[in-house]
Biopython code that builds the backbone (N, CA, C, O; Angstrom):
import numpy as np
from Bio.PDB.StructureBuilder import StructureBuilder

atoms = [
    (1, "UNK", "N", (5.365, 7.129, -10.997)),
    (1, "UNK", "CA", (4.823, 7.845, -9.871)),
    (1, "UNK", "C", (5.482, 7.284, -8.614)),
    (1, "UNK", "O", (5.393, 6.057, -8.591)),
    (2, "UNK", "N", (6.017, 7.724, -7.723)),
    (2, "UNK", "CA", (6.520, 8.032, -6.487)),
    (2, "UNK", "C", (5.687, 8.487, -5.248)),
    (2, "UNK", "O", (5.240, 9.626, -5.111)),
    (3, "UNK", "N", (5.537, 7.495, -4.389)),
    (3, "UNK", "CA", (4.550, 7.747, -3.231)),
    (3, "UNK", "C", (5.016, 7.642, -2.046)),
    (3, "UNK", "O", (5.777, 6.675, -2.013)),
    (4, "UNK", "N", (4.907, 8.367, -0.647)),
    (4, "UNK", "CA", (5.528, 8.415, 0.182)),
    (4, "UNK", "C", (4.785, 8.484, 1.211)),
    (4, "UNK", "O", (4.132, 9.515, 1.375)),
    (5, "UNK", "N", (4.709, 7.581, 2.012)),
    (5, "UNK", "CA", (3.728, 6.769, 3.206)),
    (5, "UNK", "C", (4.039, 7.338, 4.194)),
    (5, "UNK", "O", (4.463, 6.237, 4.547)),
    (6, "UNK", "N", (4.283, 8.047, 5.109)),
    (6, "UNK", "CA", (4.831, 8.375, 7.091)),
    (6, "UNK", "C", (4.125, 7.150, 7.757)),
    (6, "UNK", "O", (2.921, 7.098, 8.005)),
    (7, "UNK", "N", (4.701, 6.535, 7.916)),
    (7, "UNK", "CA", (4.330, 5.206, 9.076)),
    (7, "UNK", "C", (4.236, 6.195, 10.150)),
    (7, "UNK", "O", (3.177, 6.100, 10.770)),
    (8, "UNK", "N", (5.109, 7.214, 10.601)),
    (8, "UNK", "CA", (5.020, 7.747, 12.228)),
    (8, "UNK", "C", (3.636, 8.219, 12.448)),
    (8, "UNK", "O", (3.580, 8.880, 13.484)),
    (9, "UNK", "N", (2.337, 8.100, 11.756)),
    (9, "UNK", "CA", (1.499, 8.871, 11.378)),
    (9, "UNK", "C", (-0.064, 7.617, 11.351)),
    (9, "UNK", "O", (-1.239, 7.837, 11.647)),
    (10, "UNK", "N", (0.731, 6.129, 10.786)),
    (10, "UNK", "CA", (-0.080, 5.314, 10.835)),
    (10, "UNK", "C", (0.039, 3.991, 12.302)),
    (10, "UNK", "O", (1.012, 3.250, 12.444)),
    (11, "UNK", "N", (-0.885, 3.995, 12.990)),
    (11, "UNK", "CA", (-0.709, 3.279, 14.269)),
    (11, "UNK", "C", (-1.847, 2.525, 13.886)),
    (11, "UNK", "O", (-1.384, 1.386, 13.951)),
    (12, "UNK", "N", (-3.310, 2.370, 13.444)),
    (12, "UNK", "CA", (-4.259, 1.397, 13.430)),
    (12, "UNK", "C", (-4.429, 1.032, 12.123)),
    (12, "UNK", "O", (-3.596, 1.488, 11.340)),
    (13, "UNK", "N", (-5.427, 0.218, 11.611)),
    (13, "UNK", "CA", (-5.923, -0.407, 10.494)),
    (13, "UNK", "C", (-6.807, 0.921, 9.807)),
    (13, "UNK", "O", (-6.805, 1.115, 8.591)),
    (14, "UNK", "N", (-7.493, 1.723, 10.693)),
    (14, "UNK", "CA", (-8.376, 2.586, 10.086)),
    (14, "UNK", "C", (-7.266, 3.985, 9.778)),
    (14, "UNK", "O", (-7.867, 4.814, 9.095)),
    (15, "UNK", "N", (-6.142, 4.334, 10.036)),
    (15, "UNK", "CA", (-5.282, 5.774, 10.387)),
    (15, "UNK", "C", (-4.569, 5.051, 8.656)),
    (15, "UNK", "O", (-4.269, 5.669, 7.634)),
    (16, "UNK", "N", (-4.499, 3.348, 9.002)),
    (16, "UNK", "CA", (-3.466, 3.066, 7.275)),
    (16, "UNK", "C", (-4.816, 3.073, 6.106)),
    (16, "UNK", "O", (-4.264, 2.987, 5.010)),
    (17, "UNK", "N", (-5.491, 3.103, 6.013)),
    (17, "UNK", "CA", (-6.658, 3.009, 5.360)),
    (17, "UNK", "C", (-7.286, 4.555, 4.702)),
    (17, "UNK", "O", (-7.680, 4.774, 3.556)),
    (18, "UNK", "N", (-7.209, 5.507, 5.897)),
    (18, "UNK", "CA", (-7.518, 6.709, 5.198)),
    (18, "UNK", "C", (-6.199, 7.295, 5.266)),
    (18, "UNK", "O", (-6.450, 8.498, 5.191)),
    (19, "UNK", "N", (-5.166, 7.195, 5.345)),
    (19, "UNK", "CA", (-3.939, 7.694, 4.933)),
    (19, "UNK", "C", (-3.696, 7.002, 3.415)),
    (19, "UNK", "O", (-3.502, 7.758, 2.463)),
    (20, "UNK", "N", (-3.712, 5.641, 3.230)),
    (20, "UNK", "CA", (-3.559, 5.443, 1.503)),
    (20, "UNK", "C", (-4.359, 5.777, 0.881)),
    (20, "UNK", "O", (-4.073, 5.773, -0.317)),
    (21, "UNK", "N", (-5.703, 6.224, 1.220)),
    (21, "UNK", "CA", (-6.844, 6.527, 0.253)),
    (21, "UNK", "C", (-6.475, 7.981, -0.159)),
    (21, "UNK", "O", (-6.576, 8.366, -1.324)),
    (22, "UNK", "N", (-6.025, 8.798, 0.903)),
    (22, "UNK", "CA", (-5.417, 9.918, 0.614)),
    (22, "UNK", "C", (-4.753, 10.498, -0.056)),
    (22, "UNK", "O", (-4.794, 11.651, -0.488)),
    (23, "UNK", "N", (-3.839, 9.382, -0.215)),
    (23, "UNK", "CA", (-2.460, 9.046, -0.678)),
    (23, "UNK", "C", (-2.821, 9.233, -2.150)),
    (23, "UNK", "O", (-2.683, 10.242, -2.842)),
    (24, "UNK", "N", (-3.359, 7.930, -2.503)),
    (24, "UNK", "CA", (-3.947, 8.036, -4.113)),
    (24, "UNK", "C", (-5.475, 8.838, -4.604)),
    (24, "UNK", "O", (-6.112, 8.723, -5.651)),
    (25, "UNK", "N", (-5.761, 9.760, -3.255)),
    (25, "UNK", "CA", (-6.379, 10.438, -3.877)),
    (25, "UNK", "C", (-7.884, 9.518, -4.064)),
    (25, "UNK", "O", (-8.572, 9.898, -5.010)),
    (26, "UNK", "N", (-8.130, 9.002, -3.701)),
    (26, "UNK", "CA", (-9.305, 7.846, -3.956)),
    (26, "UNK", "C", (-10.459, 7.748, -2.960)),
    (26, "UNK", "O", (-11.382, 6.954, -3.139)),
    (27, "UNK", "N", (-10.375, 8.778, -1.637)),
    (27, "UNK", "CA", (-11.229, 9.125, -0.470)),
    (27, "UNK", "C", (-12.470, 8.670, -0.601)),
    (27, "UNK", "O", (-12.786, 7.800, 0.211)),
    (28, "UNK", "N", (-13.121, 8.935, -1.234)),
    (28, "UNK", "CA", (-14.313, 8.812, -2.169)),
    (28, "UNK", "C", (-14.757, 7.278, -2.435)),
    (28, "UNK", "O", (-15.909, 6.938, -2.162)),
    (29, "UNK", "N", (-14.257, 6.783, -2.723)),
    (29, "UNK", "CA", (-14.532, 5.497, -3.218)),
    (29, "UNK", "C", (-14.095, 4.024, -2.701)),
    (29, "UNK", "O", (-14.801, 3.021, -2.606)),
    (30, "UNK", "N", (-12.923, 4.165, -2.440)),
    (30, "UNK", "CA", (-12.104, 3.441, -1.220)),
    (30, "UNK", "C", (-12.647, 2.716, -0.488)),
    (30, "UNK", "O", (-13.400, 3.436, 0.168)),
    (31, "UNK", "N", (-12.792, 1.297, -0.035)),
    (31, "UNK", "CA", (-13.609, 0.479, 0.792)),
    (31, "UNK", "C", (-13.318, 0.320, 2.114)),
    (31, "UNK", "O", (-14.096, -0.166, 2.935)),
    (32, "UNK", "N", (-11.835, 0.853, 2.419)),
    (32, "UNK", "CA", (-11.574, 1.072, 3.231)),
    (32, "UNK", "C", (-11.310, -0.441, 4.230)),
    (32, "UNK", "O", (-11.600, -0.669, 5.405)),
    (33, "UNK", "N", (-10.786, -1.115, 3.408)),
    (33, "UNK", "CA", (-10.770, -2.798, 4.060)),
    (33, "UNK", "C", (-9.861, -3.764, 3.152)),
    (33, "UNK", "O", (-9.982, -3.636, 1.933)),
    (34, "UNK", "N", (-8.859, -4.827, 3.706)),
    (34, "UNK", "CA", (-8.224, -5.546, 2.628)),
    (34, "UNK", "C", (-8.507, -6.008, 1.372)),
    (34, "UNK", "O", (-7.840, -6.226, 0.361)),
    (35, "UNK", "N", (-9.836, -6.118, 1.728)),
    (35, "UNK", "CA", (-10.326, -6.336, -0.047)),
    (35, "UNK", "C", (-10.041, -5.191, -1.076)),
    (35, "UNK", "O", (-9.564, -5.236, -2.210)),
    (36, "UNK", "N", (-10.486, -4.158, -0.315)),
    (36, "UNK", "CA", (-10.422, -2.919, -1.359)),
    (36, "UNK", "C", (-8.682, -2.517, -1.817)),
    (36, "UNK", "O", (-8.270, -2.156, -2.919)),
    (37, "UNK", "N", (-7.995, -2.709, -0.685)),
    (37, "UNK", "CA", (-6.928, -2.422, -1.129)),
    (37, "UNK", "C", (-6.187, -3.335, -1.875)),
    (37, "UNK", "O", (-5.414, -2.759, -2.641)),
    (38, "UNK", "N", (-6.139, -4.624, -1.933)),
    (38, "UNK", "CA", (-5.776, -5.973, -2.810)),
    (38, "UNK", "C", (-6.888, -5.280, -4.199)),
    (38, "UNK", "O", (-6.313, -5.115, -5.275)),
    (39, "UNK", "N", (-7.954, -5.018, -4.151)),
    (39, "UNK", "CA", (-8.274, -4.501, -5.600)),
    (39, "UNK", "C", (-7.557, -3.422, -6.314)),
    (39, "UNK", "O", (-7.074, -3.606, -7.431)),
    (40, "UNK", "N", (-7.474, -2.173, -5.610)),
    (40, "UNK", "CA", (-6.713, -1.091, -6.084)),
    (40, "UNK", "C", (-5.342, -1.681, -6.026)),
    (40, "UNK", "O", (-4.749, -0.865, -6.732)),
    (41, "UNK", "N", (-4.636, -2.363, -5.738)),
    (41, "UNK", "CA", (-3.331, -2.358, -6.006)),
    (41, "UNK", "C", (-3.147, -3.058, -7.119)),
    (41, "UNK", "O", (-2.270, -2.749, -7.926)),
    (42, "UNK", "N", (-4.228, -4.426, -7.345)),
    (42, "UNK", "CA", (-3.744, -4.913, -8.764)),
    (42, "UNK", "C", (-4.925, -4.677, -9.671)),
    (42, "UNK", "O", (-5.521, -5.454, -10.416)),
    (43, "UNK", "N", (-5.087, -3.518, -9.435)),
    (43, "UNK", "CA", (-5.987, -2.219, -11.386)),
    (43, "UNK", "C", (-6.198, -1.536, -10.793)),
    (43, "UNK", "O", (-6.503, -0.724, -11.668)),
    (44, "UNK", "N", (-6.392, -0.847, -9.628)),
    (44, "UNK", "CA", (-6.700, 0.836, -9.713)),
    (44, "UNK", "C", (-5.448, 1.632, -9.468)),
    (44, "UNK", "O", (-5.691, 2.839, -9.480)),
    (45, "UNK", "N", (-4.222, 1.347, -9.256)),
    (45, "UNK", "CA", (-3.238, 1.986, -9.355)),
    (45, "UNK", "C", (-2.058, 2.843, -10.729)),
    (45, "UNK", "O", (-0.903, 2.447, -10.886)),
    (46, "UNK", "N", (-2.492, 3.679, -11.330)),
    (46, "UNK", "CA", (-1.354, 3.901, -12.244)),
    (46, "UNK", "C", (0.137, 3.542, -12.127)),
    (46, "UNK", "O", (0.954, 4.204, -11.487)),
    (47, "UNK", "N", (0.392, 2.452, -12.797)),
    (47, "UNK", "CA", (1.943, 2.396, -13.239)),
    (47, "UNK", "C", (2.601, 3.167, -14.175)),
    (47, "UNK", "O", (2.083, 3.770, -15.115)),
    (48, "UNK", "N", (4.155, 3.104, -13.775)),
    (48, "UNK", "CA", (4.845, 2.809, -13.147)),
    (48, "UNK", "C", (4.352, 3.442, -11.779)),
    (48, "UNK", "O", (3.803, 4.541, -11.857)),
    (49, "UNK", "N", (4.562, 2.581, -9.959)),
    (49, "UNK", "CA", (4.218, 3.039, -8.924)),
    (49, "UNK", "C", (4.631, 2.500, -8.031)),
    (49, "UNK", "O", (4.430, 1.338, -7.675)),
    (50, "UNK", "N", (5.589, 3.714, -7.328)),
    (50, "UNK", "CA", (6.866, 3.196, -6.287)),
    (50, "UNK", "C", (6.424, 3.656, -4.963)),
    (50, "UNK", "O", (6.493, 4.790, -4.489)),
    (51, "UNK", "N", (5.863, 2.352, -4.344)),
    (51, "UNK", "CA", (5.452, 3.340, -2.553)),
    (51, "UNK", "C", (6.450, 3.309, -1.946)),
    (51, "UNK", "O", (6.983, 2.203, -2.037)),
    (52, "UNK", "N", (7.297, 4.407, -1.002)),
    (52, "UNK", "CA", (8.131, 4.136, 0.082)),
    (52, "UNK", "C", (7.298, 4.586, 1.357)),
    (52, "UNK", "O", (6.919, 5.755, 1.433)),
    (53, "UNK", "N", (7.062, 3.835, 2.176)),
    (53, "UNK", "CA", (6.706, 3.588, 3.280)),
    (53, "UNK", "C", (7.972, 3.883, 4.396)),
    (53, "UNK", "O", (8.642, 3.040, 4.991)),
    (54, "UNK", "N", (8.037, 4.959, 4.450)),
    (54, "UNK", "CA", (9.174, 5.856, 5.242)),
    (54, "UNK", "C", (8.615, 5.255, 6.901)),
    (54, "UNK", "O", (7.651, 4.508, 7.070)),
    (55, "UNK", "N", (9.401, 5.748, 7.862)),
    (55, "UNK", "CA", (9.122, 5.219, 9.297)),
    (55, "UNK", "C", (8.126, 3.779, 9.185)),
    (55, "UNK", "O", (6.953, 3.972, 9.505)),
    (56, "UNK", "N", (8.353, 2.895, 8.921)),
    (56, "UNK", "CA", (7.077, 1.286, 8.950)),
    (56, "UNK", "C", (7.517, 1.039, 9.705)),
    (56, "UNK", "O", (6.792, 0.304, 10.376)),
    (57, "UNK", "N", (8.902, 1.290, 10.360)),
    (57, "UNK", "CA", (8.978, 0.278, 11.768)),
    (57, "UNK", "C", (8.009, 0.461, 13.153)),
    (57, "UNK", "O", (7.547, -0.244, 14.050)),
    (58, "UNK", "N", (8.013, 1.872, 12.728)),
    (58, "UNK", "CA", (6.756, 2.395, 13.471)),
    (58, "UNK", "C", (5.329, 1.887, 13.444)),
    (58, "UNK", "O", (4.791, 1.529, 14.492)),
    (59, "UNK", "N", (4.629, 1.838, 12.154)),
    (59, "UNK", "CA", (3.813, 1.091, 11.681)),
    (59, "UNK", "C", (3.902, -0.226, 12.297)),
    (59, "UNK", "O", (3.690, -0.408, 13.496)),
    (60, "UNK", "N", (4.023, -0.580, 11.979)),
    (60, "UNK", "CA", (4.575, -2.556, 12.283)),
    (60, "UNK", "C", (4.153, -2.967, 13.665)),
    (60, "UNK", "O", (3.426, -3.878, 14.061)),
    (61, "UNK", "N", (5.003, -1.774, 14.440)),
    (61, "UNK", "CA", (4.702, -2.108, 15.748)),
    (61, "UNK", "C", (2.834, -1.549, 16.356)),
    (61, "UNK", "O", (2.082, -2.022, 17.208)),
    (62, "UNK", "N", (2.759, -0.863, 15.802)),
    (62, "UNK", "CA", (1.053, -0.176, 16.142)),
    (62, "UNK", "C", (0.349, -0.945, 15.486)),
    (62, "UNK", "O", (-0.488, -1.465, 16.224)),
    (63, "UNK", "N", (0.248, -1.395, 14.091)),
    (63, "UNK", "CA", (-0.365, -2.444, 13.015)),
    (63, "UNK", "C", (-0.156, -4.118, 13.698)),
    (63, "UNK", "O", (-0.895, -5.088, 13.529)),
    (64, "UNK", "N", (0.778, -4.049, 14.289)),
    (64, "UNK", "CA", (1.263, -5.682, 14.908)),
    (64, "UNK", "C", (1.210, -6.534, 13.153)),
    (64, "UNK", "O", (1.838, -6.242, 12.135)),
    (65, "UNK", "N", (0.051, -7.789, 13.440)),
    (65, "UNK", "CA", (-0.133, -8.549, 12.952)),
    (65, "UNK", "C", (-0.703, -7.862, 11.430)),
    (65, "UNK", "O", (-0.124, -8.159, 10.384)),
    (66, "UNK", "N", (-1.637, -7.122, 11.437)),
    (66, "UNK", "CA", (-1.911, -6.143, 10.408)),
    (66, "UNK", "C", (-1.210, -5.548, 9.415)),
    (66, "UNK", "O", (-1.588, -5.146, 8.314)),
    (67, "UNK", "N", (-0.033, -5.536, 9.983)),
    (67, "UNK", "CA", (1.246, -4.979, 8.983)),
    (67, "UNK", "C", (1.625, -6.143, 8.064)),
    (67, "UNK", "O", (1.683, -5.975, 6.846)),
    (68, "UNK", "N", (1.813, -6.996, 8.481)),
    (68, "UNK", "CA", (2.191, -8.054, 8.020)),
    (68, "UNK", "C", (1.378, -8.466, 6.899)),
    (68, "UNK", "O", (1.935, -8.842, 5.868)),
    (69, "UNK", "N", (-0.043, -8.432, 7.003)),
    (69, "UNK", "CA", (-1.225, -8.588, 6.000)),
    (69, "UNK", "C", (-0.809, -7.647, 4.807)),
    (69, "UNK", "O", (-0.556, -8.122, 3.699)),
    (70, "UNK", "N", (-0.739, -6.128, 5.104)),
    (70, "UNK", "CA", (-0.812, -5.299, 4.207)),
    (70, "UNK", "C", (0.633, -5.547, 3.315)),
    (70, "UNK", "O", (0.636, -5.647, 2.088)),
    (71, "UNK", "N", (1.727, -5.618, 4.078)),
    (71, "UNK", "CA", (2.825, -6.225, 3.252)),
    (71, "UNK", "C", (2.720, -7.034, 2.701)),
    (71, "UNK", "O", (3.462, -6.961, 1.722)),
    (72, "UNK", "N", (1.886, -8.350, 2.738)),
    (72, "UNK", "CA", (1.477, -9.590, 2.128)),
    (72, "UNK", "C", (0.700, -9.106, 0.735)),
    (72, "UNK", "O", (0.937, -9.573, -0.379)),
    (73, "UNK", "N", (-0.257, -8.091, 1.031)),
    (73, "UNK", "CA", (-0.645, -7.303, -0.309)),
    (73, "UNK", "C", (0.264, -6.515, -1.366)),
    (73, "UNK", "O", (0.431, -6.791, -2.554)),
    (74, "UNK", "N", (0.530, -5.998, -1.000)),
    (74, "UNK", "CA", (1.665, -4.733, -1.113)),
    (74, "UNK", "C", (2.784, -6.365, -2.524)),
    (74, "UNK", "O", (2.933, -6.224, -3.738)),
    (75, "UNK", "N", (3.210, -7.430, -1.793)),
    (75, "UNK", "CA", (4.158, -8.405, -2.463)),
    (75, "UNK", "C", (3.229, -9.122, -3.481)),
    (75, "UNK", "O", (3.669, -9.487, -4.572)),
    (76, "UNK", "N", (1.926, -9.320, -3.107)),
    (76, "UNK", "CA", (1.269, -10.221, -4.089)),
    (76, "UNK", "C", (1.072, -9.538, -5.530)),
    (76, "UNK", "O", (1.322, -10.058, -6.617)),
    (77, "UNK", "N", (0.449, -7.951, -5.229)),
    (77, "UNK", "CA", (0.851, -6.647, -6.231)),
    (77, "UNK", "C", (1.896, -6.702, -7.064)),
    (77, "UNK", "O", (1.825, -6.526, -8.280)),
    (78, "UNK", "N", (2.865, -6.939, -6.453)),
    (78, "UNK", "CA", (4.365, -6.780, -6.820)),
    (78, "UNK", "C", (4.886, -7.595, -7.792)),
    (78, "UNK", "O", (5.544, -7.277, -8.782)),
    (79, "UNK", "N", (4.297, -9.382, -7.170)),
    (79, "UNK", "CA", (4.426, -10.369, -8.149)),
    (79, "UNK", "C", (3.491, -10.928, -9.016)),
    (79, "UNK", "O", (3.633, -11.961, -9.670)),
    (80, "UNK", "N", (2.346, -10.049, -8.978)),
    (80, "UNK", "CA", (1.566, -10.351, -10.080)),
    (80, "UNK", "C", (1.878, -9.031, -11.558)),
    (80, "UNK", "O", (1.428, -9.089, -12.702)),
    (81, "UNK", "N", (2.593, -8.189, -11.074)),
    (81, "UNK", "CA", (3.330, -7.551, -12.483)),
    (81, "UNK", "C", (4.380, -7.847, -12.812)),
    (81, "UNK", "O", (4.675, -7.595, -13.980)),
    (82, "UNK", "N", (5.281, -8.433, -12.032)),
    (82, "UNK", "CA", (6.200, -9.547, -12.304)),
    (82, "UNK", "C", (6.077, -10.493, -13.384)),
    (82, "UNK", "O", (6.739, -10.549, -14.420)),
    (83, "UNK", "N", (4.938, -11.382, -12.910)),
    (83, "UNK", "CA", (4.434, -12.295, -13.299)),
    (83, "UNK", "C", (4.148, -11.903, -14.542)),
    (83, "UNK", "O", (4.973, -12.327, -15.351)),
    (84, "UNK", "N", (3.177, -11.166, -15.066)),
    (84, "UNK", "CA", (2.890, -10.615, -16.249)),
    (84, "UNK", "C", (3.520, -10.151, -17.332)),
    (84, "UNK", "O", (3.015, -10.145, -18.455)),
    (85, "UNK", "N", (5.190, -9.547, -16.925)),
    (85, "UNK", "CA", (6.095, -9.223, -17.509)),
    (85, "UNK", "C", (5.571, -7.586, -18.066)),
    (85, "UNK", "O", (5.677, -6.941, -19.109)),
    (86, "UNK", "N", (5.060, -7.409, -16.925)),
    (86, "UNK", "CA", (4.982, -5.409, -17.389)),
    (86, "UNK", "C", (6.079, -4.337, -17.058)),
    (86, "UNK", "O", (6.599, -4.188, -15.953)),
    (87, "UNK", "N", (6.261, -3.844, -17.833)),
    (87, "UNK", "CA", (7.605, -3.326, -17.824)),
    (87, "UNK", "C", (7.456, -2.043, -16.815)),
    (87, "UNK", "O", (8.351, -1.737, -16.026)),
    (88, "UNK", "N", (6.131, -1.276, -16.940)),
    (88, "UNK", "CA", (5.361, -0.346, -15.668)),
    (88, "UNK", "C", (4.814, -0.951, -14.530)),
    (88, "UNK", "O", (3.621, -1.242, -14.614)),
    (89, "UNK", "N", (5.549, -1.279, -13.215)),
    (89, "UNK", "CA", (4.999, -1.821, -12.017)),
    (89, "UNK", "C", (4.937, -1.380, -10.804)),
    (89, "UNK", "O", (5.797, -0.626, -10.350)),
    (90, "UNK", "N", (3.706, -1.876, -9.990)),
    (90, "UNK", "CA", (3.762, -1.561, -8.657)),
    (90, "UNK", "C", (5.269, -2.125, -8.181)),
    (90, "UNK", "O", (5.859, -3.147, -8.530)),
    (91, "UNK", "N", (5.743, -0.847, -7.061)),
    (91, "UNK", "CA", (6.684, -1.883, -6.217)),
    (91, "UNK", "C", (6.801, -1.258, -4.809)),
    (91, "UNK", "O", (5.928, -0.407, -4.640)),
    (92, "UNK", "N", (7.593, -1.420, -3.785)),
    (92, "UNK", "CA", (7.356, -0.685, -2.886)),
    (92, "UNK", "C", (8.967, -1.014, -1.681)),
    (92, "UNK", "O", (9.684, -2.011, -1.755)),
    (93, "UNK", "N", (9.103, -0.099, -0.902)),
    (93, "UNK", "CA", (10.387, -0.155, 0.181)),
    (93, "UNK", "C", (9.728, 0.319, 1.078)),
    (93, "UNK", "O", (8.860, 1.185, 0.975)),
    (94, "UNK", "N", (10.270, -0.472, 2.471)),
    (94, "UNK", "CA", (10.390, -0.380, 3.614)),
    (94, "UNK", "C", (11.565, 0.711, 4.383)),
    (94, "UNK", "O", (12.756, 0.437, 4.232)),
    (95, "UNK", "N", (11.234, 1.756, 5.079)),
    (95, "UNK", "CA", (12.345, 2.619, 5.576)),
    (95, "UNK", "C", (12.022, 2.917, 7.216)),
    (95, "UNK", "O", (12.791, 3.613, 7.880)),
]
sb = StructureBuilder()
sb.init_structure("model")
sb.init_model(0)
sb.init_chain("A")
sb.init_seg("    ")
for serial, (resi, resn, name, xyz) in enumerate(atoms, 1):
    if name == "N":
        sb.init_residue(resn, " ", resi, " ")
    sb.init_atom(name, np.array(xyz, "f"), 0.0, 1.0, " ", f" {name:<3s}", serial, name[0])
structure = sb.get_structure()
């Protein structure tokens, strides 16, 4: 699965929050806070699952310090299927 983020679109913590819930479809249930998303990324996500996060430079700068967190998630995801040696994994690019 292939997912495609518009940063030009995300400027706060709450605009990235219901834009990924969107994203995966998960509106509903979604906690809508780093916890929730560090949960869904390592078990509520179907693998194989490739986010590109198109415009983030945009992001980054509206998110500031925030961006940085969610990327910190986004890598811990990344290297805990690594880690595991699953051949279906989260992964994700910056554009």
């Amino acid at each position: 699965m292939k997912l495609f983020f518009d940063g030009a679109k995300v400027q706060t913590v709450s605009e990235f929050h219901c834009a990924f819930s969107k994203l995966l479809g998960i509106e509903d249930y979604y906690g809508k806070n780093f916890h929730a998303l560090r949960d869904v990324l390592s078990t509520g996500v179907e693998r194989p699952c490739h986010l590109v996060w198109e415009n983030s430079e945009a992001s980054k700068i509206g998110l500031g310090n925030d961006f940085n967190l969610i990327i910190q998630i986004f890598e811990e995801a990344r290297q805990q299927d690594e880690r595991y040696g699953w051949v279906d994994r989260f992964t994700y690019e910056l554009k």
